[in-house]
N, C-alpha and C positions, 0 to 999 in steps of 0.2 A: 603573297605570290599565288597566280590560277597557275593550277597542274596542266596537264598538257591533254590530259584528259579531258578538263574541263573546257578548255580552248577550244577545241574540236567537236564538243558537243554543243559549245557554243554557236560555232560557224555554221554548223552541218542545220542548228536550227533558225536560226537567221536565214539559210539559205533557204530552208524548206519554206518559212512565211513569206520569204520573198515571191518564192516561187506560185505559192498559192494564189496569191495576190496579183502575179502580174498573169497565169494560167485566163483567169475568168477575161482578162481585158483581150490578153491574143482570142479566144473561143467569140468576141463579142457579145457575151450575153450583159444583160444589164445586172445595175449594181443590186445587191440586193436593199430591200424594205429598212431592215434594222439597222438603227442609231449604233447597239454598241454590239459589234459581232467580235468573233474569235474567228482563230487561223481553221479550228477545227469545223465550226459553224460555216464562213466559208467555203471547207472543201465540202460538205455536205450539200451545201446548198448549188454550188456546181453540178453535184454528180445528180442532183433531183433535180437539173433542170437542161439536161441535156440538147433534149428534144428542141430548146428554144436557140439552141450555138446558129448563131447568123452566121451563114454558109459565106459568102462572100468576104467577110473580117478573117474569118477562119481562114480561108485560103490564103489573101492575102500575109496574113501574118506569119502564116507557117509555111509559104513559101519564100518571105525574106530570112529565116529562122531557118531554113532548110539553105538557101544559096549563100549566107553566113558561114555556117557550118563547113558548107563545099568549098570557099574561097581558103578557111583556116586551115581545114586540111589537103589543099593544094600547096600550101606558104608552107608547112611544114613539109609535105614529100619532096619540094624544091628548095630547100635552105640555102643551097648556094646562088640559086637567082637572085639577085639584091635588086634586081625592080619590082621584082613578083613583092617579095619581103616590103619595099618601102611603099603598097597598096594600102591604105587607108580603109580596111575592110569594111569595118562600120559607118563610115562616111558615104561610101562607096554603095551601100546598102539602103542609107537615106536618100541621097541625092536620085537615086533608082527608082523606088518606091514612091517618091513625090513626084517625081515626073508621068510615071504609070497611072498614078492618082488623076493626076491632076489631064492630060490625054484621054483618061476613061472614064471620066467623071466617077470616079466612084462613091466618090457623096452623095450626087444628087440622083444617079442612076440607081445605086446599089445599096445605096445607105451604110456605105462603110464611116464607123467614126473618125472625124479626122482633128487635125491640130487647131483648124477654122482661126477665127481673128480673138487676138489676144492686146491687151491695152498696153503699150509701149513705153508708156511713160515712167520716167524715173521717179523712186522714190524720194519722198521729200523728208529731210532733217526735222528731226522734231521731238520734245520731251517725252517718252512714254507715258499712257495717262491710264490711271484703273477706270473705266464707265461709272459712275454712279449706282447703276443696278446691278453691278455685280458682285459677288460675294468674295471679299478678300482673302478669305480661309480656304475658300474653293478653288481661289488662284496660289495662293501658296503651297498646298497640299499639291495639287497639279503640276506645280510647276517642281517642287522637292522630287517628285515621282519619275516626271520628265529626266530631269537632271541624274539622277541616278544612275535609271537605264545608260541613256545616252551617254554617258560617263562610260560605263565600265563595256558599252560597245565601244566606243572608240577605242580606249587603252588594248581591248583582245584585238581587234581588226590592226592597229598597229605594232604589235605583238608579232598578229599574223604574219604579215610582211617584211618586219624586222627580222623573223626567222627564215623566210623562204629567200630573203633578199641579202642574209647574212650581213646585216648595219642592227649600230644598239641602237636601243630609243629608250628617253626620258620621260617616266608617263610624269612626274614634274613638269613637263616643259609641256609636256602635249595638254598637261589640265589647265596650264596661264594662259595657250594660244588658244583654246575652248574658253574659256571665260574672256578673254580681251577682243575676240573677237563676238561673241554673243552681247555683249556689253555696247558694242558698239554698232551692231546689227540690231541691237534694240532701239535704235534712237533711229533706225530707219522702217522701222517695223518686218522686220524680215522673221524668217523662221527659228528655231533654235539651228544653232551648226553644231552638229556632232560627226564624228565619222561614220561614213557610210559602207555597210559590207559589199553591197555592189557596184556603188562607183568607183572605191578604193580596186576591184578587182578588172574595171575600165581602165582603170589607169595604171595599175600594173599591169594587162594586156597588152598596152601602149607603149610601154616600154617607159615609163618617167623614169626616172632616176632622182629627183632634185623637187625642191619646193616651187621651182619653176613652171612647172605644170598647172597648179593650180591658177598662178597669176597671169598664166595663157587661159586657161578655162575662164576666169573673170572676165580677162579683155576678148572672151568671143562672146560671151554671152552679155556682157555691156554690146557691143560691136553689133550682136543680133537685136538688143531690144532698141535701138538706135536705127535698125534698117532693114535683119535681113525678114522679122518675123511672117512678113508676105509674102515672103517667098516659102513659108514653111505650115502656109495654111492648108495645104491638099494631102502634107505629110500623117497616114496613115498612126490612128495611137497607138493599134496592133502591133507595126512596127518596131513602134518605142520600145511594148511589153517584149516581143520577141528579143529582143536587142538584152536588155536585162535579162529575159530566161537565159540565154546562150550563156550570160556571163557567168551565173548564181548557179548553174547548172554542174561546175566544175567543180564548184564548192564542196560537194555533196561525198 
């Protein structure tokens, strides 16, 4: 059993690397030089390099990060409005922003980083294969490491929610549906799937209730890489990061 202390210490630093991580993307500065950095490395390297925050990212991002903010707490001082409430705030905040982008050229005028063109194509079925030059011990060791973590993130993040949402959860059941679907996202070459502390905190924003969210999340994003991703080239990354601070933000 993690204590509750430990949960919370959990979260609060999940939130903070999160936070660090997506800080430098809102500011625009570029990524740093180093292969293998830390959370703490990163904030370092932010606050020595101030002077170089591309002004224009910065605005943009902390001005959707700012009218974010404005829209949630308008939804809460009006709870009885149910149109205000059924606002789609984060959508509402994308759709805005890529239009502004894309009107003011902010790419090519301002150099703001944007979502630009991205390869649409589905992934193809296929046996997982190790490279010939690569060291098996170095993938197993890695991948033990990976698994781990990502493990015992997932079980505290559904913990999390399980507690503020008052429903039990089975970390049983939560370790088969990580493994059957990793298993079967390998054969497509996808990423590891663990739980995520900021999406999970998207989606409890959202209001989900059900495992039905996620199989809507699937069918928009099949649904985007099928058609909408041109329309989401001018969409600012800033954006994106600001979107995640708001969320990771609560955490804390």
């Amino acid at each position: 059993m993690i204590s509750e202390s430990s949960l919370r210490g959990f979260i609060s630093g999940a939130a903070i690397v999160v936070l660090i991580g997506q800080t430098r993307i809102v500011l625009g500065l570029p990524a740093p030089n180093s292969v293998h950095s830390s959370p703490w490395s990163d904030l370092c390297y932010m606050l020595s390099h101030l002077a170089q925050v591309h002004a224009a990212t910065a605005v943009v991002s902390l001005g959707a990060l700012a009218f974010l903010r404005l829209l949630r707490t308008t939804k809460r001082r009006f709870r009885s409005a149910a149109w205000l409430q059924s606002i789609p705030d984060t959508l509402v905040v994308i759709i805005l922003t890529t239009l502004v982008s894309w009107a003011t050229g902010l790419s090519r005028e301002h150099g703001v980083a944007v979502f630009g063109s991205v390869d649409g194509d589905l992934p193809r079925f296929g046996v997982p294969r190790v490279p010939a030059y690569v060291d098996t011990k170095d993938i197993v060791s890695s991948g033990i490491t990976i698994t781990m973590i990502g493990v015992v993130e997932s079980v505290i993040v559904a913990r999390e929610y399980a507690s503020r949402n008052h429903y039990a959860v089975s970390s049983n059941r939560e370790l088969v549906a990580l493994g059957v679907s990793n298993i079967v996202g390998s054969a497509f070459g996808a990423y590891p799937a663990f739980g995520s502390l900021s999406r999970s905190k998207l989606n409890d924003r959202a209001k989900a209730t059900s495992q039905l969210s996620g199989i809507v999340a699937a069918i928009l994003v099949l649904v985007s890489l099928l058609g909408l991703l041109p329309y989401l080239y001018h969409l600012p990354l800033g954006v994106l990061a600001a979107i995640i601070v708001d969320a990771v933000v609560s955490l804390l």
